[in-house]
Every structure is written in C-alpha cells, then in structure tokens.
N, C-alpha and C positions, 0 to 999 in steps of 0.2 A: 415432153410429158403430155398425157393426154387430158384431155379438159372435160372436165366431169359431166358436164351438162351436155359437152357432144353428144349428137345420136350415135346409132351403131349398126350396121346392117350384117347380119348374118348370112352364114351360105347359103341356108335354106331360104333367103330372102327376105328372114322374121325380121323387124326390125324394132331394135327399144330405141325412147326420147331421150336416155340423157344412161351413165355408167353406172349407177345405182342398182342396186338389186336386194331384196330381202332374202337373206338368208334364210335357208331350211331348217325349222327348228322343231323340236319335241314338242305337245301342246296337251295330249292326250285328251281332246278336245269331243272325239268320233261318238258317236253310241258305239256297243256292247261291239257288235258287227262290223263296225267299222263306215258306217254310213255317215256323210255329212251332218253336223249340225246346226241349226241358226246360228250360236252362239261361233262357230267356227266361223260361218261367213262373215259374221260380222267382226270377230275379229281379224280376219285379213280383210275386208274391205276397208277398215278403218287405216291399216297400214299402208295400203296401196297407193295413196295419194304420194304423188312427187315422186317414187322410185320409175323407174323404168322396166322391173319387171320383179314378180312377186315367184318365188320358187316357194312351196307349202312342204310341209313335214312331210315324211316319209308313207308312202300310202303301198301296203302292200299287195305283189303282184298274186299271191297263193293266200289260203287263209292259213298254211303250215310255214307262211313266211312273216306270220305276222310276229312283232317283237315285242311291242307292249301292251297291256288296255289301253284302248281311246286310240288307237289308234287308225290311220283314214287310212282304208280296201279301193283297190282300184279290182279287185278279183274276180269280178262279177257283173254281168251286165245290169243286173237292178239297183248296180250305185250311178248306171251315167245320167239318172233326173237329176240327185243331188250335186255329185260331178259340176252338173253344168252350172246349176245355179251358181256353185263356190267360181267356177270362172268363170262367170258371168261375173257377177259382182264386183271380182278383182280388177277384167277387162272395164266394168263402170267408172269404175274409181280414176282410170285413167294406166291404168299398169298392164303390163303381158302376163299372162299368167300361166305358170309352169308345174307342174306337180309331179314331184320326185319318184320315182318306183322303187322297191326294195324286196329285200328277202334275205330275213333276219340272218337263216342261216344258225349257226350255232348261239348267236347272241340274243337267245332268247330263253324261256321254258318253258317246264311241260305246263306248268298251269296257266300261261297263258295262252297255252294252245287245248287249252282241253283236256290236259291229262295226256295228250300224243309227246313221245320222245322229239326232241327236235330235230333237226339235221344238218349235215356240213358235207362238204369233202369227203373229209375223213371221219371215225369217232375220234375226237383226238377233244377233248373238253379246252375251253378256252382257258389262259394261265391269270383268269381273275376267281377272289374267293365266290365262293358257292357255285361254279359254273356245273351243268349238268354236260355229262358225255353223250355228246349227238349219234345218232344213228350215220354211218355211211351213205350217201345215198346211191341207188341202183344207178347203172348207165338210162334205164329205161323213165326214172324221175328227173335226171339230167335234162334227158332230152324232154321232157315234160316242162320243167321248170323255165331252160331256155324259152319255148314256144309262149309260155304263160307272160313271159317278157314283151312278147309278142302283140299279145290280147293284149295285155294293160296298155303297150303303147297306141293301140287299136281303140281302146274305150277312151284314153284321153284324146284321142283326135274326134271321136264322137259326140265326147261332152264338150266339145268348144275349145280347151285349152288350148294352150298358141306352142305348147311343146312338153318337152319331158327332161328330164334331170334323172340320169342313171345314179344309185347310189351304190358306187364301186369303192367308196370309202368306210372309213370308220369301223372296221373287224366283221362288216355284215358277208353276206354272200359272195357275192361279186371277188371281194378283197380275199374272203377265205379259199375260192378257187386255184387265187394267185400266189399266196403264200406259201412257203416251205414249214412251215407251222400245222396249219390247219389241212393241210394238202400233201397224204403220202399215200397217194392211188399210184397204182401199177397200171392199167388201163390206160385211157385214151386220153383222159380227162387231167393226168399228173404223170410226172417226172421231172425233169428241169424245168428252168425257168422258159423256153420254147414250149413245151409241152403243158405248161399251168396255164399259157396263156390263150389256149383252146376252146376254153369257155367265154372267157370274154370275145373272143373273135366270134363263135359261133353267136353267141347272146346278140350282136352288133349285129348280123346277120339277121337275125329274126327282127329286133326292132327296125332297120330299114326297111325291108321288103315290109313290113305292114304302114309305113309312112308311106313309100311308092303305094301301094296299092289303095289305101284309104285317104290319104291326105290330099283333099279337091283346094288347101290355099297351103301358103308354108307352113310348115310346122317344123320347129326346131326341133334336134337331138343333143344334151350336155354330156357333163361324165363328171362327176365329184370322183377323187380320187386320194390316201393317205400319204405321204411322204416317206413314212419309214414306218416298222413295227419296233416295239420292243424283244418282244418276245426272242429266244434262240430254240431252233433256227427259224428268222423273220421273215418278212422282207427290210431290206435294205435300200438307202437312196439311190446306187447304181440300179438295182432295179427296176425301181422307179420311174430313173430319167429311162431305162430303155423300152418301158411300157408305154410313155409318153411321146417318145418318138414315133413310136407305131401306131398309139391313138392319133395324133398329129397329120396322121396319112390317111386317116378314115373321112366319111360328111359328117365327122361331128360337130358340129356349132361353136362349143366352146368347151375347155377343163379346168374343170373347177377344183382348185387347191384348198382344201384340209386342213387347216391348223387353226389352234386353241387362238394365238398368237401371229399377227402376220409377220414380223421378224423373226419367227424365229429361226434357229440356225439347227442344222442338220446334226443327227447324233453320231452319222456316220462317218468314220477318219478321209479324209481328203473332201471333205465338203464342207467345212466350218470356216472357211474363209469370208460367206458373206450368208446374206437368209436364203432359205431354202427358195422362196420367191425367185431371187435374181437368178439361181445356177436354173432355175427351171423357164427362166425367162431367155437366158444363153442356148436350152437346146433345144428349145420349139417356138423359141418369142415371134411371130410375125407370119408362122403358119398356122396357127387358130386361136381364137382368142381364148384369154388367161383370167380365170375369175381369181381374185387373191382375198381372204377374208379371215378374222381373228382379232376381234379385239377392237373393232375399226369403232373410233368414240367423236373423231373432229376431223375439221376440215385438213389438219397438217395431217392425222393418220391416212385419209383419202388420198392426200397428195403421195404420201410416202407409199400407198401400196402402189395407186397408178405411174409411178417412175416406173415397175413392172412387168404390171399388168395392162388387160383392156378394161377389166369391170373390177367394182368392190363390192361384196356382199356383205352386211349390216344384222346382225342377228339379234346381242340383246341391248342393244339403244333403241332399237324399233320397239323393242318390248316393253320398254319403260316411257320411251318417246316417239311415239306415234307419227307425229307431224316431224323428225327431226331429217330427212329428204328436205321438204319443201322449206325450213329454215335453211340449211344448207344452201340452197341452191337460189334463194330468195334472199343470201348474206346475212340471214339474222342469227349470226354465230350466237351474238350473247343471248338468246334465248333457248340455245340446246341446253338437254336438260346432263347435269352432271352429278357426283357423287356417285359412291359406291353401290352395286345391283342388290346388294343386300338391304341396304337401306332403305332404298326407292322401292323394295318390296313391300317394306312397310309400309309405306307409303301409300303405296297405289293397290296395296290387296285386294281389297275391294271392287275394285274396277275390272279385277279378272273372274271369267267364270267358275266357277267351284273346283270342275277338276284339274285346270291349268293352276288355280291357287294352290292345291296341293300339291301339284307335283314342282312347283316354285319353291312353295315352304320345303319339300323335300331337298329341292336344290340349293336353297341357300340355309341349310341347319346342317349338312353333311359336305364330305370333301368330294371337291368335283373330281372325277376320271378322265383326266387327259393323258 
C-alpha cells in the first residue's frame, strides 16, 4: 500500500510532498465576473498547509460555460493578476496549486449566463427537475470551445499555477460530449462510443500543445472523470473503463475518480463485485496515477482508498477542518475534527465568507444530488 506521506513525481516532472490533495469543491466565492477574491485566497491558503496539492473549484474556460454565480473565469487574460495571487498563496502555504477548467455545458442557465440559452452536444435538456433545453452547439463553437481549453490552460501556466485539472466529470461538457444522453450529433463530434470520444481527444490536443509551447518549468495535465451516468441512454461503467484505457495512454499526469463515496460499487451488471476504485485500478493501475475520493473522514478511509489508488483527495473535512492534513500526518488522529457536516455548519458558520455560507446553508437544508 502506498504511504501517505510519500512524495510523488509526475510525468510532467511536477512533483507533491506527501498523497494528500484537496478536493475541488463549489465555493461560489468569485465576484460577479468571476475574478478572484481575497476572501477566496484566503480560504485556500488556509487549507493548503500539509496537503500536497490544492486542486480549486471549477473556473470556467468561456463565460457561456460558466455554471453558477461566484463562480472563478480562467476566460480572460485580466483574471491572470488575481489567478496568480490565488497560486501564489496556495504555493506559500506549502501546496502545488492546480485549478480545474470547465464548461458547464448544459448544467447551467440562462440566468446565469445572462439571459443567453445555454449549450450542449445536443438540445437534449438534462433528466433533472427545471433543467432548461440547451441550444446544439455549431461545429464552428466546437471548435471554438476546444481552442478556449486551450487559452485557459495557457493563462494557468501564466499565472503561476503548477498545473490544471480537466473537469470531464460530473454532467458538465467534457462528460456531455461523451455520453449517449446528451450527445445525438450526426456529425463529427457524435455517433458511437469511438465517435463521442472526438472531443475529448481533440480538447487533449489543444491543452498539450499550449503546455509545450508555453510551459518554461513542469506543469501538470489531470482529468476528473464520472464512473457511470444514470440516465438511459447513459454512459455505462464499460464505458468508462474503455475511455480510461485510452486516457491512460495520453501525458496525462493523473485520473481523478468521481464519486459521492469512495467504495462505492458500480450500478452496472458485471461490475458489483468490488468498488468501482478496484475494477479501475485493474485496468489502468500502474500506468498513471489514480486520484480516488468520496467521503475520505480518517486515517483508515485514507488507508482504504490508497490500497487503490496513488493520491486521495479530501473535500468536505477540509472544509470543516482546515488543519486536518497536517494532524494526519503529524499522528494527531484524536484531534481530527468529527461529527456530522451539518452540524459542524452550525458550528463554524461564521467562519465562512457570506456567499459560501449560503450556499452551505443551501447545502445542508436540502437533498444533496448525487
């Protein structure tokens, strides 16, 4: 098993101190625009101590891919002053600092985009209540959107940060190209499951060649990625693992798994024999590393994802416990902080900036969507 506190060296040469990483989480932290705020930096620099590398919430590549308020724009060359400062600060603190790219995609709407329809693949409205039906988007926004992957990953190597976290999970873009759901183009861009995966190979494409061209020290490339969808017709965990094989064979750094829960097990027939982790650890374990995260509260959850994986990523114990890395890894288990996230909300409300307390209180007074 791997030992938490090992370093790590990546292909791109990046290298974290120990298997810890924060999870990318919603904060809606940004101004209006999506520019950095103090209040942001300072709540990731305060986390930053003792992980190994700090991955930030979703920062979008297009301002048509943005998905909620507050949310952090990598869209634009006049965010990479604030850009820097937030990796800056992260890098202070002792951490790598990564920040995820996105594009909402249909998981969004028109009001937060301004009144504009959103977009997808397809029109094909996502199968959750109130979703709005996305516009198709042209070949010629495709190839836009790609490129714009491109820039973002261009401005984070400009503002400093030590790499990027593609977000190809969670129903956003990335994910909607590849499913049989959100993706019934005739075109170039859909057809089977070879033909959906076009966009992502292109997208991988753009983001390298601007790391070759622009990146004068390493800079890592991730890929957060879903396990299965619900929806019919989904994606499915065969899927999955044969997208994973093929990412597997790219320079990507590492792939980062998706789930609410790190045991959990697969919804699809012939893969409920152990968690989704292990069968994904069976068909790529050893050819790039494996972030596994969900749920991870103690030193036995850490031990049980890394039988797995290479890294664990830490989303809401960070939030509640700031220092709970450097307990960890300092053995002061009996001072992680425990009890249920709802509770410790009350707790600690105050301690959070106004618009991440709201969207906390929204989180814990409503059923989560896993």
């Amino acid at each position: 098993m791997t030992e938490l506190s090992a370093a790590l060296t990546f292909k791109s040469g990046v290298t974290v101190k120990n298997r810890l990483m924060m999870s990318p989480m919603t904060t809606r932290q940004s101004f209006f625009d999506g520019e950095v705020t103090q209040d942001e930096i300072a709540y990731y620099e305060r986390r930053a101590h003792g992980v190994g590398a700090i991955i930030t919430g979703a920062a979008n590549v297009v301002a048509g891919g943005k998905g909620w308020p507050g949310e952090l724009s990598i869209a634009d060359d006049r965010m990479i002053p604030r850009l820097h400062d937030l990796a800056t600060a992260i890098q202070g603190a002792g951490a790598k600092a990564i920040v995820q790219i996105v594009h909402a995609g249909r998981m969004t709407t028109s009001a937060t985009l301004g009144g504009k329809q959103t977009v997808s693949a397809s029109a094909i409205a996502a199968p959750r209540p109130g979703a709005e039906t996305p516009r198709a988007m042209t070949d010629e926004e495709v190839q836009a959107t790609i490129t714009a992957f491109g820039a973002a990953t261009r401005r984070a190597i400009q503002a400093g940060f030590d790499g990027i976290e593609l977000h190809g999970a969670n129903t956003y873009l990335i994910q909607q190209f590849f499913s049989p759901h959100s993706n019934r183009r005739t075109d170039q861009w859909g057809g089977d499951r070879e033909q959906r995966t076009h966009f992502i190979r292109e997208m991988l494409k753009s983001v390298f060649s601007a790391v070759q061209q622009y990146a004068t020290r390493p800079f890592l490339v991730g890929y957060r990625i879903s396990p299965e969808e619900f929806e019919t017709p989904g994606i499915r965990f065969a899927d999955t693992l044969a997208l994973l094989k093929e990412l597997a064979t790219t320079d990507l750094d590492y792939i980062h798994i998706s789930l609410n829960k790190f045991d959990r097990v697969a919804r699809s027939d012939g893969y409920q024999d152990k968690p989704i982790l292990a069968y994904v650890q069976d068909a790529i374990g050893g050819q790039v590393p494996l972030v596994g995260v969900g749920s991870v509260r103690n030193r036995q959850d850490v031990e049980t994802v890394l039988a797995h994986t290479d890294l664990v990523a830490v989303g809401e114990q960070l939030l509640f416990d700031p220092d709970w890395a450097t307990k960890l890894l300092s053995h002061q288990d009996a001072d992680i902080v425990t009890g249920e996230f709802s509770e410790l909300f009350k707790q600690q409300r105050d301690q959070f900036s106004l618009p991440l307390a709201t969207f906390l209180d929204e989180r814990y007074h409503s059923t989560p969507n896993i």
